[in-house]
C-alpha positions in Angstrom: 14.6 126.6 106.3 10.7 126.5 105.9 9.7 130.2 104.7 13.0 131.1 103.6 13.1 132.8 100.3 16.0 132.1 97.8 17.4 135.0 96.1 20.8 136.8 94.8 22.7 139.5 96.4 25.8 141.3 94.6 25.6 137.6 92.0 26.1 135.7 95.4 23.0 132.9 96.1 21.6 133.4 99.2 18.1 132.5 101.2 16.6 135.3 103.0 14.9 134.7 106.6 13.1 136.9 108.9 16.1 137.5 111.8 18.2 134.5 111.1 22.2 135.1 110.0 24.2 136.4 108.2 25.4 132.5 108.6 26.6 129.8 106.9 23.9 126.4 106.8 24.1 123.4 106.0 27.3 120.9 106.9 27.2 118.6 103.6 25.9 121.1 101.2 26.2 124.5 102.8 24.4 127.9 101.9 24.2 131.5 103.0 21.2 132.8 104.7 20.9 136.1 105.5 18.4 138.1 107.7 15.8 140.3 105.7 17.3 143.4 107.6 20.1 142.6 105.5 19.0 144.1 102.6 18.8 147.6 104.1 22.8 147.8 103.9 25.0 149.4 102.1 26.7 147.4 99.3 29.6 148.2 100.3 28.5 146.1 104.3 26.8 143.8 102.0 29.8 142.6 99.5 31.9 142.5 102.5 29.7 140.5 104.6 28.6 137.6 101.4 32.8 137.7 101.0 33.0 136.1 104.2 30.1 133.7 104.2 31.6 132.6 101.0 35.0 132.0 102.0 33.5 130.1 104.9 31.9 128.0 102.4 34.8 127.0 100.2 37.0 126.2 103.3 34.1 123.9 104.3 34.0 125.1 107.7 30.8 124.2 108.5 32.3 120.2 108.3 35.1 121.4 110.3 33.0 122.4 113.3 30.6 119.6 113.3 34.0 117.5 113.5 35.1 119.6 116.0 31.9 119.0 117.8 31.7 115.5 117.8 34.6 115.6 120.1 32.7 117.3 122.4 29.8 114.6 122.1 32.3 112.4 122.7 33.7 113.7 125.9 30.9 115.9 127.1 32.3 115.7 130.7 35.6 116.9 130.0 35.9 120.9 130.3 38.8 121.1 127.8 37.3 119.8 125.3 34.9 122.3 125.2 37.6 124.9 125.7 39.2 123.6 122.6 35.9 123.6 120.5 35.3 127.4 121.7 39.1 127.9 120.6 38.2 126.1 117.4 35.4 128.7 116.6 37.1 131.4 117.5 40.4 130.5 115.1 38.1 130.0 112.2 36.2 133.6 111.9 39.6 135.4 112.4 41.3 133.1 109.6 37.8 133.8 107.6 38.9 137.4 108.3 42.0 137.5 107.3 41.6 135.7 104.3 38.6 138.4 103.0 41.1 141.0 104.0 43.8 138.7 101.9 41.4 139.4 98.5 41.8 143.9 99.1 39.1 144.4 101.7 40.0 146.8 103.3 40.3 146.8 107.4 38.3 149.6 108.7 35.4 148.9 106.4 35.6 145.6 107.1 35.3 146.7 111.1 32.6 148.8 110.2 30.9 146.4 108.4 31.1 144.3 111.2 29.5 146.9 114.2 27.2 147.5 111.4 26.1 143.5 111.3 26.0 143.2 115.2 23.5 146.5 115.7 21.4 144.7 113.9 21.3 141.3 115.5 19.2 140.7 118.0 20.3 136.8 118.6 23.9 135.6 117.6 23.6 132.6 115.2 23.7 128.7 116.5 27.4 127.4 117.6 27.2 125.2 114.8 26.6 127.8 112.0 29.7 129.7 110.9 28.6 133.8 111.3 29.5 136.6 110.5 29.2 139.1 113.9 29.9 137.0 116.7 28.9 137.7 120.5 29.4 141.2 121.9 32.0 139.9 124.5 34.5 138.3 121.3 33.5 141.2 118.4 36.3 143.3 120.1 38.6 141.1 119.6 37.9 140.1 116.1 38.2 143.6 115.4 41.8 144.0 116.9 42.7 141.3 115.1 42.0 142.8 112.2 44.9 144.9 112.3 47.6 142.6 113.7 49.7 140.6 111.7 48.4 137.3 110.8 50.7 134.6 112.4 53.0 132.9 110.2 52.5 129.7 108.9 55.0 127.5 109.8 54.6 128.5 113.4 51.4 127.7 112.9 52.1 123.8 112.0 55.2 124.0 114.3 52.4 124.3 117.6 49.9 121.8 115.6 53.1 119.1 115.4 53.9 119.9 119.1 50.3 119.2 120.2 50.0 116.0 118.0 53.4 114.9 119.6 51.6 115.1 123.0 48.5 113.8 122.3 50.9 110.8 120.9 52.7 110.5 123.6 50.1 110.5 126.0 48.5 107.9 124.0 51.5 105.7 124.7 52.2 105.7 127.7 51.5 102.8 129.6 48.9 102.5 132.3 50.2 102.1 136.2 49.4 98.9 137.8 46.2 98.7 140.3 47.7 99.5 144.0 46.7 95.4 144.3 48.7 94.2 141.5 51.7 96.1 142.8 51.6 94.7 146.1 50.9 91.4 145.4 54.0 91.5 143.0 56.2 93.1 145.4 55.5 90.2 148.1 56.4 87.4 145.3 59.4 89.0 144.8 60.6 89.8 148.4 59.1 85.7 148.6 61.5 84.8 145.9 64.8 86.4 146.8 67.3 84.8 149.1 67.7 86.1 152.6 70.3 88.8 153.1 73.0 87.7 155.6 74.1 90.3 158.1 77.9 90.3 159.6 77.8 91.2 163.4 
């Protein structure tokens, strides 16, 4: 944060850096930053943009990436995790979304306000940083979503109960036997049991 500048926008605290957001910084104590390009838009882009960042902040997103990502850490081999954590990203900007279009924003300036954010950015912010504009290749789709319905919630927790029964279950279940131990059991056993007569 070294050369940021602190400021207000529309009432809203903010720092100011030379290309870096519009993001979210900060796990513990989180802040907005904004780029100085920012400024240049219209209040409209601008209210609309600090709405988001600011919902990301009183979610406490930030936390809920960094937890997300220290599953990762923990299982950096493991491709779905990373899958998951990408899936993780994705879910929390379109809820972010939805919930600034929950408060009267209204969709298509929202979408423009979003085009408007990515023409300007030349780098997308850090994976750990909540943003604004995300990559080209998932800005599309944040956009269509802004006009579909937002899922309901109690299908919502229905999937998150199915996927904690899994995870459960495949906590549970018990480990096979080594090929060894098997065999070695299966020989005291045929040992141990008497000899089957045959009748001619």
């Amino acid at each position: 944060r070294t050369g940021w500048t602190e400021t207000r926008i529309d009432g809203v605290p903010v720092m100011v850096s030379d290309g870096t957001g519009p993001a979210v910084v900060g796990w513990f104590r989180p802040g907005i930053v904004v780029p100085r390009w920012f400024t240049g838009l219209g209040e409209d882009e601008q209210r609309l943009v600090l709405a988001h960042e600011a919902e990301h902040v009183a979610a406490k997103d930030p936390a809920l990436l960094a937890a997300g990502f220290l599953g990762c850490i923990a299982l950096p081999w493991h491709p779905a995790v990373w899958v998951q954590w990408r899936a993780l990203r994705r879910a929390i900007e379109s809820d972010c979304d939805h919930r600034v279009l929950g408060t009267g924003a209204e969709p298509r300036r929202y979408g423009r306000a979003l085009l408007a954010v990515a023409e300007h950015q030349a780098h997308p912010a850090p994976a750990l940083w909540p943003a604004f504009a995300e990559r080209t290749s998932e800005l599309e789709a944040r956009i269509r979503a802004l006009a579909a319905p937002r899922p309901a919630g109690w299908r919502t927790a229905g999937w998150a109960v199915v996927a904690m029964a899994a995870g459960l279950l495949a906590c549970t279940e018990a480990s096979p036997l080594p090929l060894e131990l098997v065999s070695t059991e299966a020989a005291a056993q045929a040992a141990s049991s008497p000899p089957i007569s045959t009748i001619a």
